[in-house]
Structures are given as C-alpha cells and as structure tokens.
C-alpha positions in Angstrom: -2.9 -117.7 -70.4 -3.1 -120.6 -72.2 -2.8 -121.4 -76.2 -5.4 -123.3 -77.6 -2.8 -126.7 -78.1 -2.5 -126.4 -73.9 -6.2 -126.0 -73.4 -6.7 -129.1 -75.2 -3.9 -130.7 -74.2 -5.0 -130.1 -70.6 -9.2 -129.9 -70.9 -10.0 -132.0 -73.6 -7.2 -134.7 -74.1 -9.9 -136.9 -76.4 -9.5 -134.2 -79.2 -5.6 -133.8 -79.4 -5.2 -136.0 -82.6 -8.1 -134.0 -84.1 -6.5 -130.7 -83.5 -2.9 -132.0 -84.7 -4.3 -132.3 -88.3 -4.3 -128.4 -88.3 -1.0 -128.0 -87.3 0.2 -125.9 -83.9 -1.4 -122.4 -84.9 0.0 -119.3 -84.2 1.0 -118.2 -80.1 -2.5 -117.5 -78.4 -4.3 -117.6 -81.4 -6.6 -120.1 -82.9 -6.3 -122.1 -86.0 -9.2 -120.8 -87.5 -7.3 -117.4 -87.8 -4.3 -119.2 -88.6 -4.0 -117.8 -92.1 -0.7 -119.0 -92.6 -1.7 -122.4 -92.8 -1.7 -124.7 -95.7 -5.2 -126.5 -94.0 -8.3 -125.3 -95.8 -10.0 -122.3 -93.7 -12.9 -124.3 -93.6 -11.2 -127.2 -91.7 -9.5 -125.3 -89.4 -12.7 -123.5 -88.2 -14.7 -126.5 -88.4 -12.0 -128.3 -85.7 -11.3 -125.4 -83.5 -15.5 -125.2 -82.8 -15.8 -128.9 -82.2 -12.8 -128.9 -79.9 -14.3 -125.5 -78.0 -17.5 -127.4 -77.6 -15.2 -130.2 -75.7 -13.3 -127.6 -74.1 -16.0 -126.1 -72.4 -17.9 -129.0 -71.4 -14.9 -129.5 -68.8 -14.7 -126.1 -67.7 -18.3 -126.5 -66.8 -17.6 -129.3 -65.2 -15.0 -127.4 -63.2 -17.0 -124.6 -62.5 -19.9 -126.1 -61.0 -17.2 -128.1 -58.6 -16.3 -124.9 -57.3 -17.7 -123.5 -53.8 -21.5 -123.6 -53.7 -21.6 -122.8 -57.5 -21.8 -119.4 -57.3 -18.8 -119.1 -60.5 -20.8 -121.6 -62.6 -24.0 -119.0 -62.1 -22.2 -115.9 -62.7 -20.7 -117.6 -66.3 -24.0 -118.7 -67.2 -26.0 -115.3 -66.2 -23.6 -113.0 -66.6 -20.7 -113.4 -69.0 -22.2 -115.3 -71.8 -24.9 -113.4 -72.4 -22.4 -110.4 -72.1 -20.6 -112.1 -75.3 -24.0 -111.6 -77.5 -24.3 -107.7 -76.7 -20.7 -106.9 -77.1 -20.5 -108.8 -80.2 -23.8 -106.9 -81.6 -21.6 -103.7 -80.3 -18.8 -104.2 -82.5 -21.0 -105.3 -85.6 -23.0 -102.0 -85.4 -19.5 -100.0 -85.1 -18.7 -96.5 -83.1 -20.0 -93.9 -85.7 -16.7 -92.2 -87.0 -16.3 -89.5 -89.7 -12.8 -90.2 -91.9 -12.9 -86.9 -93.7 -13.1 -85.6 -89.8 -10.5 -87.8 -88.9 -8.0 -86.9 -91.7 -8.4 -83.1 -90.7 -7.6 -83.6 -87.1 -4.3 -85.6 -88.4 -3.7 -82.8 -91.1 -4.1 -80.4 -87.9 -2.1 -82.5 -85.7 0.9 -82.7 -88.0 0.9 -78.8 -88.2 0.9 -78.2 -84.7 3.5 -80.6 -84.1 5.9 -78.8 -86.6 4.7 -75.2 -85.5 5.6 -76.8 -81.6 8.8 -78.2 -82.9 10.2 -75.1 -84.3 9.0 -73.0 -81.1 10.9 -75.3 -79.3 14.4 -75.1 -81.0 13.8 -70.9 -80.9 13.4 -71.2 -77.3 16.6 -73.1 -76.9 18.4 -71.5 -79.6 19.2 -74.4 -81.8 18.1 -77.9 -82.8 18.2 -80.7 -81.4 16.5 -84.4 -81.3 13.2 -84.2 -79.3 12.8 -87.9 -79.3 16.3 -89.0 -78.4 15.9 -88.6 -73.9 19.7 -88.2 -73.8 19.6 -84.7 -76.1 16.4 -83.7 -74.1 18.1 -84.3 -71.0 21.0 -82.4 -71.7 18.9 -79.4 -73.0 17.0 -79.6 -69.5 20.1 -79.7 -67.7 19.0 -83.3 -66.2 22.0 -85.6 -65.0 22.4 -89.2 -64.5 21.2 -91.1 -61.5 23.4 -92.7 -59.1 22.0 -95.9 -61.2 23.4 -94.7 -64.6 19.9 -93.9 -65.8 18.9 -90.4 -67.2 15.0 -90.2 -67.0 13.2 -87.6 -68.7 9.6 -88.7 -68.1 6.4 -86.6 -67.9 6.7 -86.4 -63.6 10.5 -84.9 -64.1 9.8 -82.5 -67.0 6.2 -81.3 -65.0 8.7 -80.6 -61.7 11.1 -78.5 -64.0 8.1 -76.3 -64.7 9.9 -74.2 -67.4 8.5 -72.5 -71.0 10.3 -75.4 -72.7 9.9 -78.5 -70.4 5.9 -77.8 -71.1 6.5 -76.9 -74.8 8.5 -80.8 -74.9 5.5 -82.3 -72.7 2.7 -80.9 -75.2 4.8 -82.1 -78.4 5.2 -85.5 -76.8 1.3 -85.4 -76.1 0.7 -84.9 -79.7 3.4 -87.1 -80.9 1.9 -90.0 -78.8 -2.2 -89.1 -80.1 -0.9 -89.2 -83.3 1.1 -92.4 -83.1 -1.6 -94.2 -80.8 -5.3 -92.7 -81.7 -5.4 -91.3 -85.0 -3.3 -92.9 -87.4 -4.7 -96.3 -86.5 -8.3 -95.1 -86.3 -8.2 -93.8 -90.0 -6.8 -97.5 -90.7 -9.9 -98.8 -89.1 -12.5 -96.6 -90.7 -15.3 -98.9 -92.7 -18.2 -97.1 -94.0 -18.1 -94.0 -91.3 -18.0 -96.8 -88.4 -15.3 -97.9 -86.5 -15.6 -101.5 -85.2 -12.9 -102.2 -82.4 -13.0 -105.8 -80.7 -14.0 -106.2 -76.9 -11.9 -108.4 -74.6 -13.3 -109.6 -71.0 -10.5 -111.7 -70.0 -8.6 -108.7 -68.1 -7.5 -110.1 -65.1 -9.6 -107.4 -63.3 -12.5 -108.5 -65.2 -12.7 -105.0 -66.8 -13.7 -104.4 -70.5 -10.8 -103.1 -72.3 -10.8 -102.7 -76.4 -8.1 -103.5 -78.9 -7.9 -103.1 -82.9 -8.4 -100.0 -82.1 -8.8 -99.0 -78.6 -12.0 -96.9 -78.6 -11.4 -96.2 -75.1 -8.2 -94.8 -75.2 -9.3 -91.9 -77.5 -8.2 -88.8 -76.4 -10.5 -86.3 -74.4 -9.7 -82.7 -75.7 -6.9 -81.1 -75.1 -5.0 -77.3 -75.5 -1.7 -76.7 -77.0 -0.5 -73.3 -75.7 1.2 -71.1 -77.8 0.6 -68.3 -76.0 -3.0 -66.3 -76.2 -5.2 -66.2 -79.4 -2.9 -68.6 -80.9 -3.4 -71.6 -78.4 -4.9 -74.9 -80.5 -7.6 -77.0 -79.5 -7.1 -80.6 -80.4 -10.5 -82.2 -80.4 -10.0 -86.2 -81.6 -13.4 -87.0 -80.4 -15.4 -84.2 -82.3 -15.0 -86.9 -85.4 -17.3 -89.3 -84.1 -21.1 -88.3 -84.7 -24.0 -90.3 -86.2 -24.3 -89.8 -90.0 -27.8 -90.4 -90.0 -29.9 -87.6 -89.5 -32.0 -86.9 -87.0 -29.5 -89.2 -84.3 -27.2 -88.5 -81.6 -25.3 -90.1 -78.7 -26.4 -90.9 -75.3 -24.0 -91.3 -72.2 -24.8 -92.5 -68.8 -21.7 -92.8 -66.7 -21.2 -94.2 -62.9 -20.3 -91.8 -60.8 -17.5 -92.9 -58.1 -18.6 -96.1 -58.7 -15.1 -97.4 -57.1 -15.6 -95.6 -54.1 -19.5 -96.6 -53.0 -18.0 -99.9 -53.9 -15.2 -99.6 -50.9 -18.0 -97.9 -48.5 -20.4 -101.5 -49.4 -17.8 -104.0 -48.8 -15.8 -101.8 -45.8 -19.2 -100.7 -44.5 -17.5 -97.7 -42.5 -20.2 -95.6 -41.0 -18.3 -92.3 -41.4 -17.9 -93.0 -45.5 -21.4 -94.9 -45.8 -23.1 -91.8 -44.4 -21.1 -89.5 -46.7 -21.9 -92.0 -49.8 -25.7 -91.4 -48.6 -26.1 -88.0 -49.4 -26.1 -85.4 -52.1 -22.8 -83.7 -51.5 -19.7 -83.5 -53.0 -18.3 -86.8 -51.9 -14.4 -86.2 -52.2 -15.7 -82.6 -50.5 -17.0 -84.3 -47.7 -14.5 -87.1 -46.7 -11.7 -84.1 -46.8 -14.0 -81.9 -44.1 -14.4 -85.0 -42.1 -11.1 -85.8 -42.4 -9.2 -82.4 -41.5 -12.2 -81.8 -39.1 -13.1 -78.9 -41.2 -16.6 -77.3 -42.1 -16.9 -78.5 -46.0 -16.9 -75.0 -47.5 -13.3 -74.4 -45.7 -12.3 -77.4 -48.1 -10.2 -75.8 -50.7 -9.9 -77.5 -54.3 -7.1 -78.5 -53.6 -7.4 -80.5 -50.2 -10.5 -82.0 -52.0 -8.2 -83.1 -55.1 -5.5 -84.3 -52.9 -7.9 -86.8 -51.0 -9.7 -87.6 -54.5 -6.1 -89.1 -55.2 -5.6 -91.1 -52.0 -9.2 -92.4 -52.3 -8.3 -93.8 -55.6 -4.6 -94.6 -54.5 -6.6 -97.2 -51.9 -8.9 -98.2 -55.2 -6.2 -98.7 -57.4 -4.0 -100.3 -55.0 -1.2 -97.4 -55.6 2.0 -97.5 -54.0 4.2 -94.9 -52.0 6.0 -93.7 -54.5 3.1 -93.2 -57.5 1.0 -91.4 -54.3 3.9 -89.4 -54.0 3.8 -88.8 -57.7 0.4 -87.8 -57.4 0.1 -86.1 -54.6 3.5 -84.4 -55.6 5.3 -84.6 -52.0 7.6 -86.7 -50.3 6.9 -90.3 -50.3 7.1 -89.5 -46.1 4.5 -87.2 -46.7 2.4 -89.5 -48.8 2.4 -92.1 -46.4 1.7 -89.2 -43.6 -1.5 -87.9 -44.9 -2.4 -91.7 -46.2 -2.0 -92.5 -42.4 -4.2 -89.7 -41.3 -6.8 -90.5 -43.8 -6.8 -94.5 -42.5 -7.3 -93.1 -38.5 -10.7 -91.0 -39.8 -11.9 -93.6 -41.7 -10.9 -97.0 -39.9 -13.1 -99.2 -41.2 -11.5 -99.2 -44.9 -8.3 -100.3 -43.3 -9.7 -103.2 -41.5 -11.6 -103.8 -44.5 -8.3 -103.9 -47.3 -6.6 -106.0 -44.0 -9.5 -108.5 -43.9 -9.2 -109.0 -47.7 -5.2 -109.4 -48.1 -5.8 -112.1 -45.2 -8.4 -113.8 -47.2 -6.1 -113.8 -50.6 -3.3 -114.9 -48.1 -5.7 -118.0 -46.8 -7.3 -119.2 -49.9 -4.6 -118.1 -52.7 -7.7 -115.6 -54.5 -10.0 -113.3 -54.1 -13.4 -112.7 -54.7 -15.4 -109.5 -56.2 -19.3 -109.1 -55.1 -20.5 -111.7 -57.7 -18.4 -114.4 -56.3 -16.4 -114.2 -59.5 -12.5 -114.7 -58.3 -8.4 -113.7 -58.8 -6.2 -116.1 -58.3 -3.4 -114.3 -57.1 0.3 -116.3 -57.7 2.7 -114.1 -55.2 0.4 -113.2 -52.3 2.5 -115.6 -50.2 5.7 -115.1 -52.0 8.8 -115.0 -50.1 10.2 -111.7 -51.6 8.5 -108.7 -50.7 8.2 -107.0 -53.6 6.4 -109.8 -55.5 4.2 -110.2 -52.6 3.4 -106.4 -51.9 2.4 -106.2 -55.5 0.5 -109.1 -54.8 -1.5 -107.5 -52.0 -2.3 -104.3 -53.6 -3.4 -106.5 -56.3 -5.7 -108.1 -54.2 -7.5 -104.9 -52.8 -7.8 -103.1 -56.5 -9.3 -106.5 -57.8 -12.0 -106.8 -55.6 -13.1 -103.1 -55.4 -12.9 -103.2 -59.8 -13.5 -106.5 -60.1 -16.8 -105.5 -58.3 -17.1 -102.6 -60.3 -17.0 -104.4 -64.0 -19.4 -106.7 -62.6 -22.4 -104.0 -62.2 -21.2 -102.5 -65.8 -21.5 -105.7 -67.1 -25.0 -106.1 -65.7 -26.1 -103.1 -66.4 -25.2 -103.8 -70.1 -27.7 -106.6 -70.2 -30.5 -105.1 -68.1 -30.6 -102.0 -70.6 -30.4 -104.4 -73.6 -33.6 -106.4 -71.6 -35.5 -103.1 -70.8 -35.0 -101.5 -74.2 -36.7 -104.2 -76.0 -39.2 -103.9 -73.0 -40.1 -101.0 -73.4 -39.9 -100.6 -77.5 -43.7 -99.6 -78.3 -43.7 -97.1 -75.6 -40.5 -95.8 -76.8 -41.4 -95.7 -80.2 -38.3 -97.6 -81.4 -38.0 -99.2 -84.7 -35.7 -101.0 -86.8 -35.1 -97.7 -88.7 -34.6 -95.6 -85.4 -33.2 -98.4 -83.0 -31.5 -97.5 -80.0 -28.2 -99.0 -80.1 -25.3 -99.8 -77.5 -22.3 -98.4 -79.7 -19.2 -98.1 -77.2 -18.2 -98.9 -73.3 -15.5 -97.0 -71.5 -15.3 -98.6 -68.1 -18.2 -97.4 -66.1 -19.8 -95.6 -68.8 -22.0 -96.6 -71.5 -22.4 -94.8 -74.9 -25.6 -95.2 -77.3 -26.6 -94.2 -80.5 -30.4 -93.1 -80.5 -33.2 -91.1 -82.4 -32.9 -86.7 -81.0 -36.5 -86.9 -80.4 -36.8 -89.9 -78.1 -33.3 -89.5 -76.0 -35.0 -88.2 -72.9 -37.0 -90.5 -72.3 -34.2 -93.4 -73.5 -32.1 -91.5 -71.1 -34.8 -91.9 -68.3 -34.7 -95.7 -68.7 -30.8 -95.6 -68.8 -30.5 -94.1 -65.4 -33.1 -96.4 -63.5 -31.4 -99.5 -64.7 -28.1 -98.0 -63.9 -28.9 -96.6 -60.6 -30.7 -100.3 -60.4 -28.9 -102.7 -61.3 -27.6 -103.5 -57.9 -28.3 -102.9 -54.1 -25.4 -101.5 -52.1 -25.5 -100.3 -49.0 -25.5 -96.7 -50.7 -27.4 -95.6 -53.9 -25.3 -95.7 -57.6 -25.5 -92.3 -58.9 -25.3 -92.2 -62.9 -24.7 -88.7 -64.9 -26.2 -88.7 -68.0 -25.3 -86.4 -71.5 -26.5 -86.1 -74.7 -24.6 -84.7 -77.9 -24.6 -84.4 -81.5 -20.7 -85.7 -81.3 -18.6 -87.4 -79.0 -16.7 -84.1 -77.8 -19.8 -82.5 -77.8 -21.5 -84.4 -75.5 -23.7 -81.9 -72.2 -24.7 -83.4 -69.1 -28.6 -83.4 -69.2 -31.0 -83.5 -66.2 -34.0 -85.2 -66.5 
C-alpha cells in the first residue's frame, strides 16, 4: 500500500506543493485525521479532498486503459456504490446492550479465575499460564531440534489430557476477553456499536476493524465437569432495543465450493452442486465409491476440510493439522480426492498458469490480484504465491456476489417499501456483514416476508452454473438467532 504523500507523488504530481502545506501526515493515514498537526482541521480536510479528486481522475484514467474495461465497470457498478451502503451500515451501528456486555466480562473474569485455580489443583501447584516455557514444562513438552518449545493450540489438542484442555479453555477465555469484549464495551455509543468496514483486502473480502464485529465469538462451553459447565454467550448482548424488532440473517451456503464447481465445471461436482443433498455427504460417497448413507460424519468432515484446503489454498502441513494425520497421509487422501474429481485439478493448474503468464489473476467480475512471487526463484515465495492465486480467485469471486447482493437488497427493499409496509419508524436496515452472510435489523411482524425478498436476491444475484443456496434465521438476539423456512 501506498501513503497518501506516494499516491500523490505518483498519481497526481500537479498537487504535491498543495499537499506539502499540511505537512507529511501520519504512516497510511490522511492529513485530515492527522490530529497531531499544527494545520487547522479544516485545511487539512479541505486539501486531502481536492487532491482525492485529482487522485482519482488518474486512476480512472488507468482503469479504463486496462483490458476491454471490464475493471473500470466493476469500480463504477460495483465498489462505489458499495462505499454508500457500508457507510449507511456503520452510521446506523450493530445494536449492542453495554449492561449485557459488562455481565458477560463480569462472567468471563469469574470463570477465568475459577479455571485458573482448577488448573493449579490439577497440577498440584502454581505456576504461570501465560509464560509457554512454565506451560511446557508442566506438559512435559521439550525443545525442538530448532531450540523452539511450542505450546500452541494443535500440540496441547494432541496431548488430550484433563489439564492440556483445562489450559486450552482458559486461553479461549483469556483471548475473548482481551480481543471481543473489553474493546466492544470501549466502543459502545448509545446501545450501538459502530465498527468501520475495509474493502481493500487483497482478497477483496469485507473485513471490519475498530472493533471487529466479525470476529465476535460464537458460543462456547467451559467444562467443569457436569451441572457446573459455563456457557459463554458474547453474542446474546446484541438485540434491538426497540421494541417490537429483531434480526434477520441470510447466509451463503458453500458459496466457496459452487464457486469452484462454476469456474472448474467438473461434471461429477456440478451434478452434486445441482441437487438437494448434503453436498460434503455426497462428494465423500462419490469419492470412496460408497452409497452416501455408508458416509460416516467423520469421512464427511474430513473431505469438508480438503474441499476448503483447495479453497483456501491450504498447505501440506495445515491439511495435516486439520485432517490430524501425517502430512503423507494428507497429501494421500488429497491425491485420491484430485483423481475422482479431475476437473478441479486441471482447473487450479489452468489458473496458476494464467497468474504465471500475466503476473495476476482474475475473479468472475474481472476484478484482479496482482500476485509479486508467482514467478519467484525460491520456492517457498512462489508456492505461497500459487496457493495464493487459486484462494483469490475462488474468494475473490465469492466477495464479489456478497458485495452485489448487498446492493441488489438495498435496490429491492426500497422497491418493494409500500408492499412491505416499511417506514422511517420501522425501516429495514443492513446492520452487520460477516463474509457471506448478511445481518438486518427489521420490524417482528414483517420479517417473513423481508426474509422472502432476502433469499431471491441472494439466490439471484448471479448465474452459476449451479443454483446459490442461502439459509435464512430470525432472532430476538444475535445468539439467539433459528433458521426459519419460508
């Protein structure tokens, strides 16, 4: 990335004097926000938007020089208007309760000293659980051959002792304190929550910072054995205040992987992606040449992973992780599962030789990756480089139809408004994205038949070579949320 200085520097040359009156600002960040300055606010924001405007005048420019136009069009259509709905996003806020919130830390801070002191009794003393050298030596773990100790979440889940699963669920809690809740109740205005959307991930993906709504922990047990167990719920503290509200989900379901069956368009996984079974289900009875309800949950589980190892462009070793086998084996059954469904290696082949020939790739809007290493002469660099290239297209592809289905809902909301019923004092409103699924606020009584629009322009928003399956739910709260049928 570039600061603002470069991108002047580099884009818009005419306006370096102008932005040299306010000084260098801060890293990345803008002179407007420079607050450090001694240049009056109003200055600073006044030349950083007249620079912008000179700034992107080039970038047009250089977008419309590109192939047959195609990026220009997908900026225009697609990512600017996105800018207008995800700024009305974070000015409405994610409904958040702080008297909820400050009894889920109150809770949390409990259980981690109840957990602690468990811990010690179990290993008959105290001892530092955040220092990995005391850990280790309680564990019994030794150095590596590289002078290392690692005592990481993979090794203490392969110990599988009372203790090694107390020190996993106190490190759970320890890290949802630290990284949800404590800067959630610092970003609590009014009962709302309103966290700040960034689309330029390199995938193209939505994430969220200041805070990271998305990151907010799904719930989760703390076994202490029987009736005493805890349930830690962080999400039950976001609900609509108003009455008479509550939240709508609609969710992709394996986007990713009707993504790969599109682009690869291998007949074995199109035809599974075209019906109403179990898809990870299927491709394991296909696969193992078994009758689908000899496919145990765990055979289905373990393809699931290799599936999204091929999605997320996973290595050896993290399949391995997953899978928990050999990295031999890993590679074994990823081999098998290449030979019953050829078509997705010729396909991930096909797109590492495009990356290789044109130094990017491109997801199914045309929008591209520039990839740096894909011809590097070190392998490591350039194998990153290449898994890279596969898990851009397939999510690049994927944020792509969440991004458009973001701004056909906003379109056919306000299309439908006077059949709805909707108001300014019962609008439906787009409060939170989490990848491939959409969260809105809405009036109880008119949810269904919001919901029914939501799934249309879901299931609509593109054509694939297989239908987009969405699952909708409905709840009074964020943990509480019920998948609904309509």
């Amino acid at each position: 990335f570039m600061s603002f200085q470069q991108m002047t520097q580099q884009l818009a040359p005419e306006c370096t004097a102008l932005t040299s009156l306010c000084g260098n600002g801060r890293g990345y960040g803008s002179h407007g926000l420079d607050t450090a300055s001694a240049i009056l606010a109003k200055v600073r924001c006044s030349v950083e938007a007249c620079v912008t405007v000179h700034i992107l005048k080039t970038q047009i420019e250089n977008l419309e020089r590109i192939g047959t136009g195609q990026l220009y069009k997908f900026f225009k259509e697609l990512e600017m208007p996105l800018q207008n709905s995800l700024c009305n996003m974070e000015l409405i806020g994610f409904p958040a309760n702080e008297t909820a919130l400050r009894k889920i830390f109150q809770q949390m801070v409990e259980t981690m000293k109840k957990l602690e002191l468990k811990i010690y009794e179990m290993h008959g003393g105290k001892f530092n659980l955040g220092s990995t050298s005391a850990v280790a030596k309680v564990l019994g773990l030794h150095r590596k051959a590289s002078g290392r100790i690692s005592t990481s979440r993979q090794i203490l889940e392969k110990i599988d002792s009372p203790i090694s699963q107390a020190i996993i669920s106190y490190r759970k809690l320890s890290a949802t304190l630290a990284k949800n809740i404590q800067p959630l109740l610092k970003c609590v205005r009014k009962d709302r929550i309103h966290g700040q959307s960034i689309t330029y991930t390199q995938t193209g993906r939505i994430s969220m910072t200041e805070p990271n709504l998305q990151n907010v922990a799904k719930d989760f047990v703390i076994d202490f054995g029987g009736v005493e167990n805890v349930v830690i719920s962080c999400r039950s503290a976001f609900f609509p205040t108003e009455s008479g509200r509550c939240f709508l989900s609609s969710d992709f379901c394996q986007l990713e992987m009707r993504i790969l069956a599109h682009l690869s368009q291998d007949p074995a996984l199109l035809k599974v992606m075209n019906t109403e079974r179990d898809i990870f289900t299927a491709i394991a009875a296909r696969w193992h040449k078994l009758a689908e309800s000899d496919v145990s949950q765990q055979l289905r589980d373990g393809t699931k992973q290799i599936c999204y190892g091929i999605v997320y462009g996973m290595g050896m070793h993290s399949l391995a992780d997953a899978l928990k086998c050999t990295e031999q084996e890993a590679s074994s059954l990823s081999q098998q599962f290449h030979l019953a469904y050829p078509g997705i290696r010729a396909y991930t082949d096909k797109v590492v030789k495009f990356a290789r020939n044109n130094g990017y790739i491109e997801t199914i809007t045309g929008r591209r990756r520039y990839l740096e290493h894909i011809n590097s002469g070190e392998p490591q660099q350039k194998k990153q480089a290449e898994r890279q290239a596969i898990n851009s297209t397939i999510q690049g592809s994927a944020a792509d139809i969440a991004k458009n289905a973001i701004l056909r809902m906003e379109k056919n909301i306000e299309k439908y408004r006077d059949k709805l019923g909707i108001t300014k004092a019962n609008a439906v409103r787009f409060v939170l994205h989490i990848h491939d699924e959409l969260v809105f606020e809405v009036p109880t009584d008119r949810a269904r038949k919001v919901a029914k629009i939501l799934s249309l322009t879901m299931e609509n928003c593109v054509k694939l070579s297989v239908p987009l399956k969405v699952k909708l739910k409905m709840g009074e709260s964020w943990a509480e949320l019920q998948e609904i049928k309509l």
